[in-house]
C-alpha positions in Angstrom: 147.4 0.5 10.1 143.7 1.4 10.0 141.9 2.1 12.7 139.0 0.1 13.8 135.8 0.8 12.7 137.6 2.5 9.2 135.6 1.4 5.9 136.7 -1.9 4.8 138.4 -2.9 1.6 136.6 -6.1 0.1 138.6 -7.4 -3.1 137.1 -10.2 -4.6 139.0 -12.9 -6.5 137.2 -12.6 -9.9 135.4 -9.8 -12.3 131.8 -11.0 -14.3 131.8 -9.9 -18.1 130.3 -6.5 -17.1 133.1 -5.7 -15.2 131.6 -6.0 -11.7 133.2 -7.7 -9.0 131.6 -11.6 -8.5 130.4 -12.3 -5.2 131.7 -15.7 -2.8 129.3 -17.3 -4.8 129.9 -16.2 -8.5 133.9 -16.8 -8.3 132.9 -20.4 -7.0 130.4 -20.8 -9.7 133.4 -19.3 -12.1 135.9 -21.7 -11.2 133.7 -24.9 -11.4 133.4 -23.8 -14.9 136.5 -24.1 -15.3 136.6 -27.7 -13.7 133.8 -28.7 -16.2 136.0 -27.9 -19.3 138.9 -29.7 -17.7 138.9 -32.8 -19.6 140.9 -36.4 -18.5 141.5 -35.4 -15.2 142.7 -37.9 -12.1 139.7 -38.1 -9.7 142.4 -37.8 -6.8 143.5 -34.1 -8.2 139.7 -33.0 -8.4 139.6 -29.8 -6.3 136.8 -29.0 -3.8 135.5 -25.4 -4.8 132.9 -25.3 -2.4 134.1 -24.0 0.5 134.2 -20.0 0.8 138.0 -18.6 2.0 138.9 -15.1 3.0 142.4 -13.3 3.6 142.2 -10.4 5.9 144.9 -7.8 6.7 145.9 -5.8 9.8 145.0 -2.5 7.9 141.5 -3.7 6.9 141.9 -5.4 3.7 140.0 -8.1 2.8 140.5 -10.3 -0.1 137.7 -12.7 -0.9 138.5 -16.6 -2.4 138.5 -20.0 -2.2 139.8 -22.8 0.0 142.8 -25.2 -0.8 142.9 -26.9 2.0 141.6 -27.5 5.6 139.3 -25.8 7.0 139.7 -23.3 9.9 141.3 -20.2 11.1 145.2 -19.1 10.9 147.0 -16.0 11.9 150.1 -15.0 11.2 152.9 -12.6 9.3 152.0 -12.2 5.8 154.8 -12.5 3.1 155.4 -12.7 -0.5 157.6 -15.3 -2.0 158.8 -14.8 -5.7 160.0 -18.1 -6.7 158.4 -19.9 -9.6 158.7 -23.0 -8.5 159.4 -25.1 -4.9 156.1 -24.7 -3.4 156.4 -28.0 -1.7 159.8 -27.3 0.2 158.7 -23.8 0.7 155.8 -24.8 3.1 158.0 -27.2 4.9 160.7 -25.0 5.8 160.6 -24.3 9.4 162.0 -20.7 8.8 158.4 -20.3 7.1 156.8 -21.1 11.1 154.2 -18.3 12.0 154.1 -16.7 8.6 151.2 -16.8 5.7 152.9 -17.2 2.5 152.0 -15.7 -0.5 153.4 -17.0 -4.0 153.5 -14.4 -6.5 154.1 -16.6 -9.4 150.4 -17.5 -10.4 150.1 -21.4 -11.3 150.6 -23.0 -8.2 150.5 -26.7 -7.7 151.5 -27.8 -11.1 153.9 -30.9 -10.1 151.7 -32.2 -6.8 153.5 -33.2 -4.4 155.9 -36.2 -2.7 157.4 -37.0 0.1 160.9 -36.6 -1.0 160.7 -33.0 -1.6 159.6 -32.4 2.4 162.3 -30.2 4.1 161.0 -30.9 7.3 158.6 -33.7 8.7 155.3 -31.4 8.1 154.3 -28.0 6.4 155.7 -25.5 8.5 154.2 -22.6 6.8 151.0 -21.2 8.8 149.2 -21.1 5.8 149.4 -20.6 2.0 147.9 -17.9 -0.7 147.8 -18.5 -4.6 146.4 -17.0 -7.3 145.1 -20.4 -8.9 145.7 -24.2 -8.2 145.8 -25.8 -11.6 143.0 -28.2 -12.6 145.6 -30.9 -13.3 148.9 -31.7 -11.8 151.7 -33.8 -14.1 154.7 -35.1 -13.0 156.4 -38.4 -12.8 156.9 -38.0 -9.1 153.8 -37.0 -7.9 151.6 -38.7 -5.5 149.2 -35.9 -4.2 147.8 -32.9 -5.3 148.5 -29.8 -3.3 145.0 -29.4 -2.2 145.1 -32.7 -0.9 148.2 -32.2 0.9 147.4 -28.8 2.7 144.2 -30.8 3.6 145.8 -34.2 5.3 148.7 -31.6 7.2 145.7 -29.1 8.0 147.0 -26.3 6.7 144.3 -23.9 5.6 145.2 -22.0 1.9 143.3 -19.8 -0.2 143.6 -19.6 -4.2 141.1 -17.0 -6.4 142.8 -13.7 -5.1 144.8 -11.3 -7.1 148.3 -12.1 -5.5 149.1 -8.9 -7.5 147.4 -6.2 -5.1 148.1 -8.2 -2.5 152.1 -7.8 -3.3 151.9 -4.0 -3.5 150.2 -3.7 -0.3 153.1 -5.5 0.9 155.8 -4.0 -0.5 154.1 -0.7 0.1 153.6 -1.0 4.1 155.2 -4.3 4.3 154.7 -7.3 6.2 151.2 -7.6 7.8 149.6 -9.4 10.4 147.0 -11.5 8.3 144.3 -13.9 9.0 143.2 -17.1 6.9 139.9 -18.6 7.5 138.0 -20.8 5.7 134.8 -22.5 6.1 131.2 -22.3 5.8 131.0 -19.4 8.8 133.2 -16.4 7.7 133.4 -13.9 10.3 135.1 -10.9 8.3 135.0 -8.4 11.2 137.0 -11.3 13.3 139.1 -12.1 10.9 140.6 -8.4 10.4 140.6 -8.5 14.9 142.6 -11.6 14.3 145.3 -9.7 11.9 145.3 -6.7 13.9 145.7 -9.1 17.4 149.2 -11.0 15.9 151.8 -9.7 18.1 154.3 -9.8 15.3 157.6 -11.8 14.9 160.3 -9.0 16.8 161.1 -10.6 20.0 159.5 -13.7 18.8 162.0 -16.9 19.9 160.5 -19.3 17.2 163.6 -21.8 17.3 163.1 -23.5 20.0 159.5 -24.3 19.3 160.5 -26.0 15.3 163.6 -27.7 17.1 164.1 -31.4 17.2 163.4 -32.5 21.1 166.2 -35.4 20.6 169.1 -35.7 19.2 170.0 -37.6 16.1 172.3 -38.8 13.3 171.9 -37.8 9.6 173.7 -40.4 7.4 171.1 -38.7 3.9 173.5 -37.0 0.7 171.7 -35.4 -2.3 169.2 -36.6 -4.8 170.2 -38.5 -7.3 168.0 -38.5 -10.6 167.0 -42.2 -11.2 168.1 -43.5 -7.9 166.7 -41.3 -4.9 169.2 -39.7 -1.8 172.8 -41.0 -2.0 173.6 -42.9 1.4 176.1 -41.5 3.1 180.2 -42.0 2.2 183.0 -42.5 4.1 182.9 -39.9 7.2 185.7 -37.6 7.2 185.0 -35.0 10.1 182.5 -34.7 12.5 179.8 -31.8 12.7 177.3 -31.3 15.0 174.3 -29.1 13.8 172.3 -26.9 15.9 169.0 -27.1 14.6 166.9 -24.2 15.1 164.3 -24.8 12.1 167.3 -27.1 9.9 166.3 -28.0 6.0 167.0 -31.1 5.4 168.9 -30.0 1.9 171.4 -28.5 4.3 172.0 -31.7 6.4 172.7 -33.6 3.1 174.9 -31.6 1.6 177.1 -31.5 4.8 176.7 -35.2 4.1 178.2 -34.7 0.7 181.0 -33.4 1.7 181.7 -36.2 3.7 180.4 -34.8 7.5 179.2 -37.4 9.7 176.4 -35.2 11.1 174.7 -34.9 14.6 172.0 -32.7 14.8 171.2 -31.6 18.3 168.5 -29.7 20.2 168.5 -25.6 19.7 169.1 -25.1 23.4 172.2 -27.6 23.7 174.9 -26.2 26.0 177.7 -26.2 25.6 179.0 -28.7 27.1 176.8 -30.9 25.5 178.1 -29.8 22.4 181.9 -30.4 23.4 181.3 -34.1 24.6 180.2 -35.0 20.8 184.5 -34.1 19.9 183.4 -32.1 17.1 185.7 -31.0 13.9 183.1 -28.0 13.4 179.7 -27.1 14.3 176.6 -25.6 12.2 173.8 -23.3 13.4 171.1 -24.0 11.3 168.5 -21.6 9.6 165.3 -21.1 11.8 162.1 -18.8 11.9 161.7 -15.6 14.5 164.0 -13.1 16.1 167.7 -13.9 17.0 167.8 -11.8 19.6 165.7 -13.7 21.8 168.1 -17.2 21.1 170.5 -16.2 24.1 171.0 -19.8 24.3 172.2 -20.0 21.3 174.1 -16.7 21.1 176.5 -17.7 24.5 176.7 -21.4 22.6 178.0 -19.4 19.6 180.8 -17.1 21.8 181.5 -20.2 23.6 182.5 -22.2 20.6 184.3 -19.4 18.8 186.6 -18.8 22.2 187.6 -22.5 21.6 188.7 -21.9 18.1 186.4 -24.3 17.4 185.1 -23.9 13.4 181.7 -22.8 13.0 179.6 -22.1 10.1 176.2 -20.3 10.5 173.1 -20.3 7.2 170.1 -17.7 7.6 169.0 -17.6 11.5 172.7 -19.2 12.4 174.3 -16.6 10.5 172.4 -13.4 12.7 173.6 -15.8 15.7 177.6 -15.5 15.1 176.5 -12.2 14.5 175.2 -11.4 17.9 177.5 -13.6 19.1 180.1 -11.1 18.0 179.1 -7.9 19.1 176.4 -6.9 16.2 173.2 -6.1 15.8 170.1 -7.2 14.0 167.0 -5.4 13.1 163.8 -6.3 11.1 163.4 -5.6 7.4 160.4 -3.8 5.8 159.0 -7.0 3.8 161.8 -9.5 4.1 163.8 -11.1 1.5 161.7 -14.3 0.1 162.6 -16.1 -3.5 164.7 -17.9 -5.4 166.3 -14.7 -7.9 168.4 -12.8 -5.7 171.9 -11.4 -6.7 174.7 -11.5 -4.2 178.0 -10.2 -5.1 180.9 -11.6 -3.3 183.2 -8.8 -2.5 186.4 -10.7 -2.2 186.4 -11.4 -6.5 183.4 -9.5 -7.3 181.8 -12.2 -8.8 177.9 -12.5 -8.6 175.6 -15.3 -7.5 171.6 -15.7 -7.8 170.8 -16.9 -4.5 167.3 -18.3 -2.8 166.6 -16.0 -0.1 164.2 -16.6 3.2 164.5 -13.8 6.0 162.7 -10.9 7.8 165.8 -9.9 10.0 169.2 -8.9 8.8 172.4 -8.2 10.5 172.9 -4.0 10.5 176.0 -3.4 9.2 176.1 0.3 11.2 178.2 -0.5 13.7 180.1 -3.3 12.7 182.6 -4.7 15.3 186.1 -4.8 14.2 186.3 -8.5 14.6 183.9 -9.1 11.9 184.6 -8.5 8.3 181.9 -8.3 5.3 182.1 -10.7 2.5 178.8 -10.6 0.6 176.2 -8.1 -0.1 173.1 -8.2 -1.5 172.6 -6.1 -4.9 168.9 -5.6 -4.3 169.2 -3.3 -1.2 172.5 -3.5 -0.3 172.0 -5.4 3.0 174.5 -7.8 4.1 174.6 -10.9 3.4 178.0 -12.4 4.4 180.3 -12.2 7.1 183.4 -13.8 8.6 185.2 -13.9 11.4 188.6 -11.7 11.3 190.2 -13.5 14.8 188.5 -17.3 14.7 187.4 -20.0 11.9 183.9 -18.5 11.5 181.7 -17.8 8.8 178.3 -17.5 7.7 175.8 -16.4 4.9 172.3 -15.1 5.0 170.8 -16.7 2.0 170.4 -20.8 1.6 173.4 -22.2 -0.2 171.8 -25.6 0.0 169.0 -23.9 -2.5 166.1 -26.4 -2.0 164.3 -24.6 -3.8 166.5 -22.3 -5.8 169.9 -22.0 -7.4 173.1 -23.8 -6.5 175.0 -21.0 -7.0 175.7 -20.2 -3.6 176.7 -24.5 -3.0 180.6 -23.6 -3.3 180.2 -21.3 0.2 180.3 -25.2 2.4 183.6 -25.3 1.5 185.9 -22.8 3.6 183.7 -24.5 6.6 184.9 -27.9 5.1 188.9 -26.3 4.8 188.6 -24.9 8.4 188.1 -28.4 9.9 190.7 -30.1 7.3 192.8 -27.3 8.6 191.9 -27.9 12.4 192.8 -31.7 12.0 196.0 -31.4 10.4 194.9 -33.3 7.2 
C-alpha cells in the first residue's frame, strides 16, 4: 500500500500520435471521433462521452476515463473478471455486492441488455470498469444499451482505461480497495482517501444485506430459445433455498429437475426451515465472509444432524464447510471468469467451470468428516467437498453457469438422488 502523501500514478486511457498521454479532455475528444465515424447507429445506443470518470486505487493509482453510467461516487473491492461474455448477469449477481468489477475482455456491451438475462432484481455490482463500450450494440434481444442501463440502476462505470495495467496491478498485489467517481467535480486526492478508507470484505457479513426480506415460491425452469423460461413441471420434492445473494439460474434449474422451490430469508432458523417439511435444503451463493454468517453456519449443523440432505454453491458451500469443523481464509485476487478447470477427483475427468469467489475453504486441516471431491487446476484450491457421515455436498464454482459453461450442470444431481433416496422413491 502507498503511503499518503507518495507521488501519484496518473494513467490515462489514451496516447496522441506523438506518443504522449491525452489529457480528460483529449481522450473525450478521441472517442467522439470515433462516434462521428460510426455510421447507422440507433439514437437510443448513442453514448454520452462528456462526462470525465476516474478509477483510483488504495496504493495510489489513478487511472483516468470516461463515464458509462450514472454519475457519482463508489467504493468498493476491486476485481478482475475474465469472461468474454455475461456482462449483464455478472452485474446482477449479488455475490458481485461491494465489489468494482473489472472485465478484462475489451469490447464490452456488444449485445445491450434485457431483462431476462437479470440474475437478480437490480445490478448488484458496485460499479463497472471496461476498456471500451462499443458504438453499436446488435442483438435480437436487446432493449437497452449498457450505458443506459448502468444509468437508470445508478451504477456509476468507467470505459477508456487500459484494463491491461489495471489486471497486473491486481494480480500482482491483489485485490484493492478502489474508488469510482464520475462527474464534472473529480476530486483525485479524495478519491484515492476513499480506496484507502474501504474496510475490506474479511469479516464483512454481506448476506444478509442482498437477502430476500420475505419468503417466496419459485415455479421459473430454463430458457428456452424461441419460447422464453419453461413454467414449472410436475413437483417431485420439496427444497427450501437459503438465499444469501441466490442467482436466479440456480433457482431454475432446481426447478428443472422437478424441485418445488421455497426460497427463504438468509437468517431463517431453523425451525422455520423444518415447518416447510422439506426433501432437501440449498444454501445459496452470496457476497462477503462466511465466517460472519453464524446464523447460517448453526442452520447448516442443525440440518445435517437431522440427516436432512443439503446442498451448498459458492458462499453455501464455505457454510457446510464451517459448519463442519473447517476453515476459510481470503484468496490473493479471487477466482472470477467463466474458463476455469476443475478436475473431479473421483474419475479424473475435467470441467471448465465459471468461477465467482474471494474466500476459499483451507484444505490444511481438514476434518475427518469431510472428504475432497474437486480441485481446481489453476492453484490447486478446493473446490469440492462432501460430507463422509450425512447427505451433504457442495461446490465452489456456479454449476448453474449463467454466465459460463454447463459443464459443471451434472453436480445438481447427487443432491437430487439424496432426496429420491430420503423418500424411498
Amino acid at each position: 500500500m502507498q503511503k499518503p502523501g507518495a507521488m501519484l500514478l496518473i494513467i490515462y486511457p489514451e496516447s496522441s500520435a506523438n506518443g504522449r498521454p491525452l489529457n480528460g479532455r483529449g481522450a473525450e475528444e478521441a472517442l467522439g471521433q470515433r462516434l462521428a465515424l460510426s455510421r447507422n447507429r440507433r439514437p437510443d445506443w448513442e453514448v454520452l462521452v462528456s462526462t470525465p470518470a476516474i478509477l483510483a486505487l488504495e496504493d495510489g493509482t489513478v487511472f483516468c476515463g470516461l463515464s458509462i453510467g450514472a454519475t457519482g461516487v463508489s467504493v468498493g473491492e476491486v476485481v478482475f473478471n475474465t469472461a468474454m461474455t455475461g456482462y449483464q448477469e455478472i452485474l446482477t449477481d449479488p455475490s458481485y455486492a461491494r465489489q468494482l468489477v473489472t472485465l478484462t475482455y475489451p469490447h464490452i456491451g456488444n449485445t445491450g441488455t434485457n431483462p431476462e438475462d437479470d440474475e437478480s432484481g437490480q445490478i448488484q455490482a458496485a460499479g463497472l470498469i471496461i476498456r471500451d463500450l462499443p458504438l453499436m450494440a446488435s442483438n435480437y434481444r436487446s432493449e437497452a444499451s449498457l450505458s443506459h442501463y448502468l444509468t437508470a440502476e445508478k451504477t456509476v462505470g468507467i470505459a477508456e482505461i487500459d484494463t491491461r495495467q489495471l489486471t497486473r496491478i491486481l494480480r500482482d498485489k491483489g485485490a484493492q480497495g478502489g474508488c469510482l467517481m464520475a462527474g464534472d467535480d473529480i476530486d483525485q486526492q479524495l478519491a484515492i482517501e476513499k480506496a484507502r478508507g474501504f474496510a475490506g470484505l474479511k469479516g464483512m457479513d454481506l448476506a444478509k444485506e442482498v437477502s430476500t426480506r420475505a419468503a417466496y415460491d419459485w415455479n421459473e425452469g430454463s430458457w428456452v430459445q424461441g419460447s422464453g423460461h419453461a413454467a414449472a413441471g410436475e413437483a417431485k420434492y420439496n427444497v427450501v433455498a437459503l438465499d444469501f445473494g441466490v442467482k436466479r439460474n440456480i433457482l431454475r434449474m432446481l426447478t428443472d429437475r422437478g424441485c418445488a422451490v421455497r426460497v427463504v430469508p438468509a437468517q431463517s432458523d431453523l425451525e422455520s426451515v423444518l415447518a416447510t417439511d422439506p426433501d432437501g435444503v440449498f444454501f445459496s451463493n452470496g457476497p462477503g465472509d462466511p465466517e460472519p454468517c453464524d446464523y447460517a453456519i448453526e442452520l447448516a449443523k442443525g440440518l445435517m444432524q437431522r440427516q436432512i440432505p443439503l446442498f451448498g454453491i459458492c458462499l453455501g458451500h464455505q457454510l457446510m464447510a464451517l459448519a463442519s469443523g473447517a476453515r476459510t481464509e481470503k484468496m490473493k485476487f479471487g477466482h472470477h471468469g467463466a474458463n476455469h478447470p476443475v478436475q473431479s477427483l473421483a474419475d479424473r475427468s475435467v470441467m471448465v467451470t465459471s468461477q465467482n469467489h474471494g474466500f476459499v475453504v483451507a484444505e490444511e486441516g481438514l476434518p475427518d468428516n469431510l472428504e475432497v471431491t474437486h480441485r481446481s487446476l489453476f492453484d490447486g484450491t478446493l473446490q469440492g467437498i462432501s460430507r463422509t457421515d450425512v447427505p451433504a455436498y457442495s461446490f465452489q464454482g456456479h454449476p448453474e453457469a449463467s454466465p459460463g459453461p454447463h459443464d459443471a450442470s451434472p453436480l445438481f444431481d447427487p443432491f437430487i438422488a439424496a432426496m429420491r433416496s430420503r423418500r424411498g422413491h
